[in-house]
C-alpha positions, 0 to 999 in steps of 0.5 A: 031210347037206348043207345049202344056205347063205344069207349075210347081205348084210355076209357077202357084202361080207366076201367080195367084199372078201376075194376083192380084198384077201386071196387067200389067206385068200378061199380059206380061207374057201372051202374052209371054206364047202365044208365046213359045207355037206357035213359039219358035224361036220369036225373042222377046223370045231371048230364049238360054240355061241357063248352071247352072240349070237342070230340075228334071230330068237331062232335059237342062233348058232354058231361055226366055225373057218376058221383056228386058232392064227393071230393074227386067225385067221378065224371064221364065225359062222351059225345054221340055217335059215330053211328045212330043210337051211339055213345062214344065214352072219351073219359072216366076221370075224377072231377078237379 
């Protein structure tokens, strides 16, 4: 199933400020995008629920891996809809 995927105005600065400072993890994050948005059960994605955040609206939020086993490795963090066969990406951000 695709999906279409709608990005939270700071997600979208996190890109742009990527695509600036950082090539190659822009790609990255790209290429993960790519792959929520045509398979979202890829098994590089190892996406799961993440329980202690909500979207805007009550939405279950999930987490999906851009990099793994890499200091500050880089997560997605997103929820569906609002529409059908939608993705809301909430944030671009390196792991803790």
């Amino acid at each position: 199933m695709n999906f279409k995927l709608r990005f939270v105005s700071s997600a979208v600065t996190t890109l742009e400020t990527l695509q600036r400072e950082n090539p190659a993890k822009y790609r990255k994050v790209l290429k993960t995008l790519g792959l929520m948005e045509t398979n979202l059960r890829h098994p590089s994605l190892k996406t799961h629920k993440y329980t202690t955040l909500k979207g805007e609206n009550g939405e279950e939020v999930f987490e999906s891996y851009v990099e793994n086993k890499t200091p500050g490795a880089f997560r997605l963090f997103w929820h569906y809809g609002p529409n059908n066969r939608e993705i809301t990406i909430l944030a671009i951000t390196p792991h803790p």
